[in-house]
Structures are given as structure tokens and as C-alpha cells.
N, C-alpha and C positions, 0 to 999 in steps of 0.2 A: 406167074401172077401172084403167084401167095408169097414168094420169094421178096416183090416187088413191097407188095404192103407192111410187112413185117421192115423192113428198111424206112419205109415211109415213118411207121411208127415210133423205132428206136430214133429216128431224126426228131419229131414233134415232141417226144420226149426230154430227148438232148437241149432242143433248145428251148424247154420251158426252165430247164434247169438253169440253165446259163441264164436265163433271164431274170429267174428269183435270184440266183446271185448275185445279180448288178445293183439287181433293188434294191437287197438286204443290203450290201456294201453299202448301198447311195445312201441307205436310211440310217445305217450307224455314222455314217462317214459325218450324217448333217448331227446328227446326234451328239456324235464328239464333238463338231463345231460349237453348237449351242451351249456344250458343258464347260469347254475350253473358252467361252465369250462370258457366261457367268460366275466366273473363277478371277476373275480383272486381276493382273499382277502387273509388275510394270518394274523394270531395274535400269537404272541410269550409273554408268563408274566411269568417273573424268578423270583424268589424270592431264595438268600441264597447265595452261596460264587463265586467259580467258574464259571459263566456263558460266555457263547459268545452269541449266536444265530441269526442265518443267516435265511435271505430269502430272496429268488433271482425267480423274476417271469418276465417270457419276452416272444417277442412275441401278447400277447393276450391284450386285449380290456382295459375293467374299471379296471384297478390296485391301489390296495390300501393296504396297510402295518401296521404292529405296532410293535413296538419291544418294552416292558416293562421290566425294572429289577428292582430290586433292592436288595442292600448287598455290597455282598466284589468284585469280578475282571469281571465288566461289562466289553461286549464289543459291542455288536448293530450290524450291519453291515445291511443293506438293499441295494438289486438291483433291479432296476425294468425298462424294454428296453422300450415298448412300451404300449401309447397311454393314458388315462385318470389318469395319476399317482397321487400318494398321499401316503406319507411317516411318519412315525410318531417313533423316538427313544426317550425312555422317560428311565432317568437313576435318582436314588433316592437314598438317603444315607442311610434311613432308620434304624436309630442305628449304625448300623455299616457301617463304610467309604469305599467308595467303589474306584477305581480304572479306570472310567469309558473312555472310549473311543467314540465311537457314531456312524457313519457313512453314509450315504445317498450316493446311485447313481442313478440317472435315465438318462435316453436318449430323448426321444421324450413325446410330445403333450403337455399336460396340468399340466406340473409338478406342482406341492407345495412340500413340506417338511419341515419339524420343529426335531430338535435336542434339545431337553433340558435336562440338566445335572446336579447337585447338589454334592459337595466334591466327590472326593479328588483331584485326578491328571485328568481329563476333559481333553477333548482333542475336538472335535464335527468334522465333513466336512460335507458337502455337496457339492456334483457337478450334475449338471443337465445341459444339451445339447441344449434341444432345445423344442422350446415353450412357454408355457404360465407361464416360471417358476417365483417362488416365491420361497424365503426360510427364516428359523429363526431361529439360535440358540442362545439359552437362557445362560445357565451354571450360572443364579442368585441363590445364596442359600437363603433358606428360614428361613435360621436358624444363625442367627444374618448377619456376613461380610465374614463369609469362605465362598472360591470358593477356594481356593487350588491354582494349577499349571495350569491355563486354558489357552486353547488358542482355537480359531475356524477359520476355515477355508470355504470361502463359493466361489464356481466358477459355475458362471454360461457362458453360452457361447452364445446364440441367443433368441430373439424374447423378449417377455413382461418381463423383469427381473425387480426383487425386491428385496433387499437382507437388512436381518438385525441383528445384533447379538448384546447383551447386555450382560456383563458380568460385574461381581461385585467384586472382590478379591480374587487373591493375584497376580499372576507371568501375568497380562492377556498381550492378543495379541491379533489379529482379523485381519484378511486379504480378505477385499474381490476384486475377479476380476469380472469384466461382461464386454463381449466383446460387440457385438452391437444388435440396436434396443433399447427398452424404460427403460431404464436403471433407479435405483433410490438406493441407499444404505445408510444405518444409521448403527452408529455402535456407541455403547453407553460403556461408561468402567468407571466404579465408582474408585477401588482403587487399591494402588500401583503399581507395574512396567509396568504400561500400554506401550504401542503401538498397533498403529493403522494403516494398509494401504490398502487404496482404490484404484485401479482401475478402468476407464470404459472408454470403446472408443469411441463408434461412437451412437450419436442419442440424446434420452431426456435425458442427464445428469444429474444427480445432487446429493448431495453427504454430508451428514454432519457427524462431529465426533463431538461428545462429551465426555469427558474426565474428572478426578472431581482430586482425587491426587496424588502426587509423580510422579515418574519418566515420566510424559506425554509423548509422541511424536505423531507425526500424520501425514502422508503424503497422499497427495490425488494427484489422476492426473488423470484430464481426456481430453479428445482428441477431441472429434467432436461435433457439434451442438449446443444443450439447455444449454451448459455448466451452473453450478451454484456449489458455493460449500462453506462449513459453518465450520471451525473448533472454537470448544469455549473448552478452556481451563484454569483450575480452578486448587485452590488450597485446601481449605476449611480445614484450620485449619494442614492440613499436607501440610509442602511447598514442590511447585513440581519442576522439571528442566523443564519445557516447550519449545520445539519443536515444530514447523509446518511448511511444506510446503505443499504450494498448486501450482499445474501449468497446467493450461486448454489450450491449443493450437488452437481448430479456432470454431468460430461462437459467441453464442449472451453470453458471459463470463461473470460471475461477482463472487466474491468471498470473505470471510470475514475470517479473521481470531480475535479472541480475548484471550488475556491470562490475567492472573492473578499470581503475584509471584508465582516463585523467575528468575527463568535462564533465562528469556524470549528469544526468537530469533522467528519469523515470516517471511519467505520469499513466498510470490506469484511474479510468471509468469506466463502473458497471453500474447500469443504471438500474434491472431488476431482476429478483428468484434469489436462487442459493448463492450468492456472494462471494467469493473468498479472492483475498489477492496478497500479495507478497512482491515488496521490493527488498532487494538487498544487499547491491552496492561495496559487498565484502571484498578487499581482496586476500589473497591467498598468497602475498609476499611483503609481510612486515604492516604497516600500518597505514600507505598511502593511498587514498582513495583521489583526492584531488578535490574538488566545485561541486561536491555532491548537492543536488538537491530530490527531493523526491514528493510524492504527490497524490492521492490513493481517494478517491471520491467514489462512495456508494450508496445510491437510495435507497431501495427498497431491497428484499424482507431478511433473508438471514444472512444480516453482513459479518465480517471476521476480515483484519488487515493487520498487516505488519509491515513496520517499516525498519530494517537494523544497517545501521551506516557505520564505518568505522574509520576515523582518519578526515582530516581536513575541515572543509565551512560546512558543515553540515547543513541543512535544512528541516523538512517533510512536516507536513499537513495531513492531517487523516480528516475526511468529512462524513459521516456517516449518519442518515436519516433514519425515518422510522425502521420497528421490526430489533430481532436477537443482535444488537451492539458487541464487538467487540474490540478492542483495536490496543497494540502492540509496538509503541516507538523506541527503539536503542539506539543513543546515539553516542559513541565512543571517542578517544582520544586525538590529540595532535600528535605531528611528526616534528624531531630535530627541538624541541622545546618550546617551538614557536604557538603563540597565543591566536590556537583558532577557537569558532565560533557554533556552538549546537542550539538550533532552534527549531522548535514542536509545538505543532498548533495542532490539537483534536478537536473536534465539533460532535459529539453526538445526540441524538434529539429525539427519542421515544428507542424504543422501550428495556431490554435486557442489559443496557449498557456496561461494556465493564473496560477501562483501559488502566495501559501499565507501560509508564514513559520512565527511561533508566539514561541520562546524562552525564558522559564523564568528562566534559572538555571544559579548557579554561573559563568561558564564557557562557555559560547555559543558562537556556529561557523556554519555559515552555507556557502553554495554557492550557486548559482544557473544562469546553463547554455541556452538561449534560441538561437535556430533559424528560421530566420521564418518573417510571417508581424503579425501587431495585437497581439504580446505578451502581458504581464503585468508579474511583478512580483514584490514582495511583500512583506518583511521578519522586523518582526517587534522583538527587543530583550530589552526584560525589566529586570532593576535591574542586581546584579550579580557584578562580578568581572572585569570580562574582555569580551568584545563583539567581533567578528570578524564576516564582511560581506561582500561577495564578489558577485555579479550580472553582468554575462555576456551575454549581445545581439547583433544581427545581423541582418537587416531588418529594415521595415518600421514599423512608426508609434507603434514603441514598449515603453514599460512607463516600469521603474524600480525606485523603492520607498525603502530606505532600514529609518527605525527608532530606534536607540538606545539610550535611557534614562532611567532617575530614578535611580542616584547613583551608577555607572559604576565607576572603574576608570583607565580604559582602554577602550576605542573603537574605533575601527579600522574600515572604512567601503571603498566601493573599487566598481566604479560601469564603466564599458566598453561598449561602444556602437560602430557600427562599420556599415559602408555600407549603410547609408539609408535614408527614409526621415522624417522629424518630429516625432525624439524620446526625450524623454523628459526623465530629470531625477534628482530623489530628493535625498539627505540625510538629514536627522534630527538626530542632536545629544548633548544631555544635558548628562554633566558630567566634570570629570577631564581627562585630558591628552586624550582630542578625535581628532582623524584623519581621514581625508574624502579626496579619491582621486575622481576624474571622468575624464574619457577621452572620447571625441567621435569623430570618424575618419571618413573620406569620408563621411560625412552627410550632409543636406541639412535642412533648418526649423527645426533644434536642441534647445535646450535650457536644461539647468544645475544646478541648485539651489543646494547651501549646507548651511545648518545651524545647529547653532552650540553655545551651551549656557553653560560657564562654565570659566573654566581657564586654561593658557597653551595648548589652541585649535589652530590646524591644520589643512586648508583646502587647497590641489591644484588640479586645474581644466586644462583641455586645452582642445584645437579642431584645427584638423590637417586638409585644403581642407576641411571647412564646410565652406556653405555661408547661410546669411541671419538667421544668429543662435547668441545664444546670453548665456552668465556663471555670475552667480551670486549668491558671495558669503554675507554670513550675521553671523553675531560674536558678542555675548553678554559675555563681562569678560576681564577677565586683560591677558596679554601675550600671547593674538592670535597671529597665522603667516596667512597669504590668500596670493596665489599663483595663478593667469592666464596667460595662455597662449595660443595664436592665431594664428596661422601660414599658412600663404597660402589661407587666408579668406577672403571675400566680403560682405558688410552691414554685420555688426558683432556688436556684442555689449558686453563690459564687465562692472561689477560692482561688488564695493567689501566695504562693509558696518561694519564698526566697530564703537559700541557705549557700551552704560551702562559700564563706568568705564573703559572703553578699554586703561589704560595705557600701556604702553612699547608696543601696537602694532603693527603691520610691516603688511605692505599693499603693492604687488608689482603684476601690471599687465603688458606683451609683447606684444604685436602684430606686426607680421614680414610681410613681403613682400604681403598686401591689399591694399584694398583700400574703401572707404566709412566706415569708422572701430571708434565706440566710445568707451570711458574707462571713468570709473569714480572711485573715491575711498572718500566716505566720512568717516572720525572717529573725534569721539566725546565722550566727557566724561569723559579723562583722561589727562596723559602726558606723556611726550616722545614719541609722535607716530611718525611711519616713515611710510612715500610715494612713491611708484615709477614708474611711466608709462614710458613705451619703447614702440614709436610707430618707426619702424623702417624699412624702406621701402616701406612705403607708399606713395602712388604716389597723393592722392587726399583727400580732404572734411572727413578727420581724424580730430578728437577732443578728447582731453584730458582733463579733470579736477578733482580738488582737492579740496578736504574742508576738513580744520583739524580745531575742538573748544577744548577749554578744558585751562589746566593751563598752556599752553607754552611747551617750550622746542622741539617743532615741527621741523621735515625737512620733507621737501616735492621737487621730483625732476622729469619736465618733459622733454621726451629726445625724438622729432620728426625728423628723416631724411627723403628724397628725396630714390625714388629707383632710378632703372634707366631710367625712366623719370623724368622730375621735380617736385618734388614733391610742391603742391599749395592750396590754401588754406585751410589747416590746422589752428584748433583753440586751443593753451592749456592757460586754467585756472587755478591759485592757490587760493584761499580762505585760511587764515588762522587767528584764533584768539586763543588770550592766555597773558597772562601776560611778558613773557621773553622767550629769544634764538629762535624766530621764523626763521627757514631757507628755502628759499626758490628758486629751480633752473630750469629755462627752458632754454635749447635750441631746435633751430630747422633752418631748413634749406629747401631751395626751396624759391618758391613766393608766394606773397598774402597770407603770414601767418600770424596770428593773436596769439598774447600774451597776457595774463594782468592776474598780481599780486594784489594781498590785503592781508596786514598784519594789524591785529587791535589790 
């Protein structure tokens, strides 16, 4: 009996054991299952002609992908909704060309994804929603320069974005968007009928295209914050039509674009924050750029631009709005001897303004508009055919310098000042047949300088309602004209300086309705020079004088009246020496005026 139970026991025992076993097993066993079902992997490898192959995993946890082919009519396709994503389409020529197409979707958390592709007709996407995406397709062949018909497409839409696609030849293209958050895109395209266009809105911006030949274009634009953005485009033995725009719209912007033969054209707009931009259209093999034009408009607050072109029809326009003004045009030589063309229009319109335009080709013309206080501008044009410079200002204390020499034989320069107080303004100019006008109006503490080294030189000056301002012209060569005029002015001063050989020059300064007002006119060094001050309506302590040396044949003629008051003490002088026909004429009217002639 005791024998019996004790058996019975070790039995009840026995099978309680066995039965926690089964359970424990069954409970790990579903355990495993559930860990093994929230793990989502998924590996697709084709090898041979007709493939597609799909996998689409959503839902669940750690997703991770792969889709391999290779041969004749890939196609890829991955989806994947939720949470630790990771994508992988790998497409390969393998002997024979394939067909490939590629595709990535995911939705949320922690995307990546990579597309890489190899001949024939490439196509690649990727789009990802949201998270910590990243993406990259490839399509470089590994097998010389084929890449066939490529094009990729990459859109991503929120949180940590990175996006970058490189593609190597034939038909490329590449488009990426990223809407917002930490935005960054490169998109790299080695050869033929490239295009590129970027995308991104709001947040770390930033953006470069690289481009190498033929048909280049490139457009980027981005929208909010860190903006930054880099287009360089190349030629490298195959010349390209290069294209770029770049336009960032608001925060800390700066942008560069560079090309290199043949089509060039570059346009950036930045419309607001810390400004800066840069075209530069240099090449780095002798002097030929091609059709260059360029392009650089910024509104608002601290702008800064450059534009340096070297070789061919130059162009560029700098526009630059309110806020710290800078701006920066070079524009350089022709190729082969041939008569190309450099032209520069700058616009800037309040406040720090300061630009510096340097011209060396046959044909150069620039302008430039400021207004504002504290301008400066700048424009210096060497050599060439024919020069043309025009500098318009408005404000106080602004300086406009324009310089054209070295064998010109035409230059035209043209400088306006308007509304202000102590602006100051140069031209210099060596050559034949050079022309310098300056006008400055409603100013105060002005002053005018034009010089001018050559033969059959022109310079005329005036100032409309300036007081205590003063134009002075200076002339080195035979058949200068000098031209002042004063109207409406108080303590004024003119002077008008003709020497070194100055035969047949002509010297004529007016001054209307002032008072306290001097002129002077010396020339020396030649013959037949003529003289003429008109002080005319001037009420008081006006003086005139004259010195003519040289070989004779001189007239010299001073003509002071009375306004309406009496005009009085007024002083005119003539000086003149010379061999034969010395003429000389003053009148003048009011009291206590003072005369005196000398002929030697």
C-alpha cells in the first residue's frame, strides 16, 4: 500500500513537470513569435529578366527592406508606414541592361532609404513623411559614363531631412523637395543634359548643385531661415549652356553661383536678413567665358554682392534696396582681339551704400543709381574703345568717383548729385575725344573736380541753389572746351585750369544771381586761347580773374553786373602774356568795383 502511493506521487509529480514544460515552451515559443513579427525585415534578390518585386510592411515596429535585382525590366517598389524604417533598392546591369525603375515610400519615424541604380533607362524616388528622414540615390555606372535615361526624384516632407542624389550620364535630372525642419540637399550630375531643381522651405537650409557638362541648368529656392546655397557649374572639355537660379526669401541668406563656358546666365534673389551673394562666371582656362550675363537682386537689410565676369558680352545688374549697401562688378577682357561688350547697371537705394565697378573690354558702359546718406561709388574703366559712365546720387555726404583711361577714344562720363550736403565728385579721364558732365543741385558743402588729359576734351560742370560749394575743371592737351555754371549760389568758387600745350582752348565760367562767388580761369601753354566769366547778378564781394601765357593770339572777356541791388565791390582781373593779338574785355557795373588789365 505505501509502496502504491509513493508511485502514485512520483507520477503527479512527473506530470506536473512535463506540463510546466509545455507551457513554458508554448509561452516562449509565442514570445519569440511576437519579437520575430515586431522586427518586420523583408529581403527580395532577383536575378534574370522580368522582375518587379514588392514589399510593403506597415504598421509594426523596426522596418527594414531590400530589394536586389539584376538583368533586364527591374522594377523595386518598397512601402513601409511605420516607425524605425530603412529601405534599400539596389538595381545592377549585370551583362545585360536592364530597365530599372526603383522606388521607396515610407511614412513615419526614423526613415533612411538609398536607391542605387546602374543602365539603362533609371528612373529612382523616394518619398518619406516624417521624421528623421535621410535619402540617396545613386544611378552612377560603374562601367565607364553610361547611366542611360536617368532621372530621380527625392521628396521628403518634415523633421531631420537630408537628401542627395548623384548621377553620372546621359538624359539626368534630379528634383529634390523637403518642406520643413533641418533641411540639407546635394545633388551632384557629372554629364550631358543635366537639370537640377531643389526645393526646401522652412528651417537649416542649404543647398548645392554640382553640375560638370553640357546642357547644365540648376534652380534652387529656398524659403526660411539658415538659408545658404552653392551652384558651381562646369564645362570640362564638353561646352555647356549653363543656367542658374538661385532665390532664398527670408533669414541669414548667402548664395554663390559659378559657371564656366559657354551660355552663362546666373540670376540670385534674396529678398530678406543678412544678404550676401556671389556670381562669378571665371573660367580657369585662358579667358573664354562665352554670353555671359549675370543678375543679383536684394531687398532687405544687410546686402553685400559681387559680380566678376571674365571674357566675352559681359552683362550684370546688381539691385540692391534699403539697409548696409554693398556691391562689387568686375568685368574683364575679350578673346582672339575681337570687340566684345561689358555692361553694369547697380541700383542701390538707402542706406550704407558703397559699390566698385572695374571694366576692361572694348566697349564698356555702366551706371549706377544710389540713394541715401554715406554712399560711395566707384566705377573705374580701362582701355577699350569707347567708355560710358553714368553715377546718380541723392543725399548727404555721398562721394561718386568715375575713372576712364589708357587709350579710349571715346569716353563719356555723366555724374548727378541732388538734395544734400557735402557730396563730392571726381572724374578722371585720359584719352581722345573725352566728355565729363557733373551737375549737383540743392546742395550745400559740394565740390566737383573733372580731369582730363588728352585732345579735343570736354568738360561742363554746374550747381543749381548750392552754397558754399565750389567746380573745378583741369585739362592737359590741345582743343579742350570747360564749361561752369552757378546759379543761385552763395560763397561758391569756380575754377577752370588749361595747360600743357592747351592751344585753341576755350574756357567759359557763369555765375547768376549770388553773391560772395569766385571764378578763375588759367591756360597756359599754347595759343589762341579764349576766356569768359559772367558774373551776372551779383550783388556783392564777386571776383573774376584771368591768366592766359603762351604765344599770343589770346581773348579774354570779364562781364560783372549788379542784381537788384547794387552790385559792389566786385574785383575782375586779366593777366595775359604772349607775343601778338592779345584781347582783352571787362565790363561791369555797380560801385566800389575794382578792374585791372595786364598785357605782356
Amino acid at each position: 500500500m505505501l509502496k502504491k502511493n509513493i508511485n502514485n506521487l512520483i507520477l503527479n509529480v512527473y506530470l506536473k513537470q512535463t506540463i510546466m514544460k509545455k507551457l513554458l515552451f508554448s509561452i516562449a515559443l509565442s514570445a519569440l513569435t511576437v519579437v520575430a513579427f515586431a522586427q518586420n525585415n523583408a529581403i527580395h534578390n532577383q536575378t534574370g529578366t522580368s522582375h518587379v518585386g514588392t514589399i510593403t510592411q506597415s504598421g509594426g515596429d523596426e522596418n527594414n527592406a531590400n530589394v536586389e535585382q539584376a538583368g533586364h525590366m527591374q522594377t523595386g517598389i518598397v512601402s513601409q508606414v511605420g516607425n524605425k524604417n530603412n529601405a534599400t533598392v539596389e538595381q545592377s546591369v549585370s551583362i545585360v541592361e536592364g530597365s530599372n525603375v526603383g522606388v521607396i515610400t515610407q511614412m513615419g519615424d526614423e526613415n533612411r532609404a538609398t536607391v542605387t541604380q546602374s543602365e539603362l533607362r533609371n528612373i529612382g524616388q523616394v518619398v518619406q513623411v516624417g521624421n528623421e528622414n535621410s535619402a540617396t540615390i545613386d544611378q552612377e555606372s560603374n562601367i565607364g559614363n553610361r547611366d542611360e535615361d536617368n532621372m530621380a526624384l527625392i521628396l521628403q516632407e518634415g523633421n531631420k531631412n537630408t537628401a542627395s542624389t548623384l548621377q553620372d550620364g546621359t538624359f539626368n535630372q534630379a528634383y529634390v523637395f523637403q518642406t520643413d525642419d533641418e533641411n540639407s540637399a546635394k545633388v551632384d550630375q557629372r554629364g550631358d543634359n543635366n537639370v537640377a531643381n531643389v526645393t526646401q522651405e522652412v528651417f537649416k537650409n542649404k543647398a548645392v548643385v554640382y553640375q560638370k557638362g553640357e546642357s547644365q541648368e540648376a534652380t534652387v529656392y529656398q524659403s526660411g531661415e539658415e538659408n545658404d546655397a552653392r551652384v558651381y557649374q562646369d564645362r570640362e572639355l564638353v561646352e555647356g549652356a549653363n543656367v542658374a537660379f538661385v532665390e532664398q526669401v527670408g533669414n541669414r541668406n548667402d548664395a554663390e553661383a559659378i559657371q564656366t563656358e559657354t551660355g552663362n546666365l546666373a540670376v540670385i534673389l534674396q529678398h530678406g536678413d543678412d544678404n550676401t551673394a556671389k556670381i562669378d562666371q571665371e573660367t580657369n582656362l585662358g579667358l573664354r567665358e562665352e554670353e555671359n550675363v549675370a543678375f543679383i537682386d536684394q531687398k532687405g537689410t544687410n546686402h553685400n554682392a559681387t559680380i566678376t565676369q571674365e571674357g566675352d558680352r559681359h552683362g550684370a545688374w546688381v539691385y540692391q534696396s534699403n539697409d548696409n549697401n554693398t556691391a562689387d562688378v568686375k568685368q574683364f577682357g575679350a578673346t582672339n582681339g575681337e570687340a566684345w561688350s561689358s555692361v553694369a547697371f547697380v541700383n542701390q537705394h538707402g542706406t550704407n551704400g558703397n559699390v566698385d565697378v572695374t571694366q576692361y573690354a572694348q566697349y564698356n558702359a555702366a551706371a549706377v543709381d544710389q540713394g541715401g546718406n554715406l554712399n560711395e561709388a566707384n566705377v573705374e574703366q580701362l582701355g577699350g574703345v569707347a567708355n560710358l559712365a553714368l553715377i546718380g546720387q541723392s543725399g548727404d555726404e555721398n562721394v561718386a568717383a568715375i575713372s576712364q583711361s589708357a587709350g579710349a577714344m571715346l569716353n563719356v562720363a555723366a555724374i548727378g548729385q541732388f538734395g544734400g550736403e557735402n557730396n563730392s565728385a571726381t572724374v578722371l579721364q585720359s584719352g581722345e575725344t573725352s566728355w565729363a558732365a557733373v551737375g549737383q543741385l540743392d546742395n550745400e558743402g559740394t565740390s566737383a573736380m573733372v580731369q582730363q588729359t588728352g585732345t579735343g576734351n570736354g568738360a561742363l560742370t554746374g550747381q543749381l541753389q548750392n552754397h558754399n560749394s565750389s567746380l573745378n575743371i583741369q585739362q592737359a592737351g590741345t582743343d579742350g572746351f570747360a564749361g561752369v555754371a552757378q546759379v543761385g549760389s552763395a560763397w561758391t568758387g569756380a575754377g577752370i585750369y588749361q595747360y600743357a600745350g592747351s592751344s585753341n582752348a576755350q574756357a567759359g565760367i557763369s555765375q547768376v544771381n549770388g553773391f560772395i562767388s569766385g571764378a578763375s580761369i588759367h591756360q597756359w601753354g599754347g595759343n589762341g586761347m579764349e576766356a569768359q566769366i559772367n558774373q551776372q547778378d551779383q550783388n556783392f564781394f564777386s571776383n573774376a580773374t584771368i591768366l592766359q601765357s603762351g604765344n599770343g593770339m589770346h581773348q579774354a572777356n570779364i562781364t560783372q553786373t549788379a542784381g537788384m541791388e547794387t552790385g559792389t565791390l566786385n574785383t575782375a582781373i586779366t593777366v595775359q602774356t604772349g607775343n601778338v593779338q592779345q584781347v582783352s574785355n571787362v565790363s561791369q557795373a555797380g560801385n566800389g568795383n575794382l578792374s585791372v588789365v595786364n598785357q605782356f
